[in-house]
Structure formats: C-alpha cells, structure tokens
C-alpha atoms as one frame of an Amber mdcrd trajectory, in Angstrom:
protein
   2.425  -5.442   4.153   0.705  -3.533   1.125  -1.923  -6.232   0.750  -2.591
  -6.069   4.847  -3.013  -2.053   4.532  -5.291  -2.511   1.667  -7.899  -4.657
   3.690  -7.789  -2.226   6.643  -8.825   0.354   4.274 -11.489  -1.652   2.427
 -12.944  -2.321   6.170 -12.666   1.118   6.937 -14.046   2.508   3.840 -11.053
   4.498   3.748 -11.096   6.329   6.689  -7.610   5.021   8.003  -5.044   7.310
   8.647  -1.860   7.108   9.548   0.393   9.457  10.321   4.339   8.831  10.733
   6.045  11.124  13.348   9.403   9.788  14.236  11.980   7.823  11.910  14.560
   5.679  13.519  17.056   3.512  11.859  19.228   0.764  12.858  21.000  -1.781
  10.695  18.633  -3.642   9.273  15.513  -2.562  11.534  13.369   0.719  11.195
  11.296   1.872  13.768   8.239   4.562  13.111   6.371   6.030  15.813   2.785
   6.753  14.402  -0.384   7.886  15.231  -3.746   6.003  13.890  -7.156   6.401
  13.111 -10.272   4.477  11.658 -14.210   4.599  11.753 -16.217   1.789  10.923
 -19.544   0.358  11.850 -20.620   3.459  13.811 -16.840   2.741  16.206 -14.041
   5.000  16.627 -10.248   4.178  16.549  -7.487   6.475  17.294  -3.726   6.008
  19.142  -0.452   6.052  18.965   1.587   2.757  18.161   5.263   1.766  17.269
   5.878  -0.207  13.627   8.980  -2.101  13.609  10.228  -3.593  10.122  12.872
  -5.557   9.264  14.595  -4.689   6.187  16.847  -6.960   3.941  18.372  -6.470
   0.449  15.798  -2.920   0.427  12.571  -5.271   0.597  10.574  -5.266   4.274
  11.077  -9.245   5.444   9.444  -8.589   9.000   6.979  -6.251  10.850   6.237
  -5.765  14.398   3.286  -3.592  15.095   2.744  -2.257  18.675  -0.333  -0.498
  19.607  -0.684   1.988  22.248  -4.034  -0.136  23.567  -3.853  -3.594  21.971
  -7.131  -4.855  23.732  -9.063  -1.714  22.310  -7.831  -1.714  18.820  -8.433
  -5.739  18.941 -12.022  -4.789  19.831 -11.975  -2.019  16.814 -11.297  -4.814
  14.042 -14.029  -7.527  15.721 -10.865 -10.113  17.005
C-alpha cells in the first residue's frame, strides 16, 4: 500500500491529502472513512471515499478503496 501512496504523491507533486475521519474495526477488517484531495496538471480532486483493509498477523493483506465518484477520480489519474 506504501509503495501505491508514494506514486500518487510523486504524480501529485505532493499535493495529496488525506484526511481520516472515522475508525471502525471489525475482526480482521478496518474501515476508514476519509476525505481526499489532489492537484495535478492544472485538475482538481477532492471527495470523500471509504478504505477497507484487511488485516492479518498486524500486516494489511487486502484493501478495498471506494470513492465517493469513481468515474471522476478515474478521470483525475488519466484511466
């Protein structure tokens, strides 16, 4: 996941923010409601989304991400 979050940030110069507002835990899974923002290339990116992880032996094995507008945060990164 580190080396994922490192490439957003080297696309978005570092201008992406995120910003954790609600913790939930259950077994194994974590769920963090967030809000996110980027610039890059003159385009604008902010929303809220839900990250889901799986977590095993304290190491994340799985993540879900979940944005709050998929198509215009798939537009944002040029996919």
């Amino acid at each position: 996941m580190f080396p994922f979050l490192g490439k957003m940030m080297e696309i978005t110069k570092g201008t992406l923010k995120l910003e954790p507002k609600i913790l939930m835990v259950n077994e194994d899974f974590v769920s963090v409601i967030i809000q996110f923002s980027a610039s890059r290339d003159n385009a604008l990116m902010s929303m809220a989304g839900v990250d889901l992880l799986k977590i095993q032996n304290g190491q994340i094995k799985e993540v879900w991400l979940f944005s709050e507008d998929q198509e215009a945060e798939n537009t944002f990164w040029g996919k």
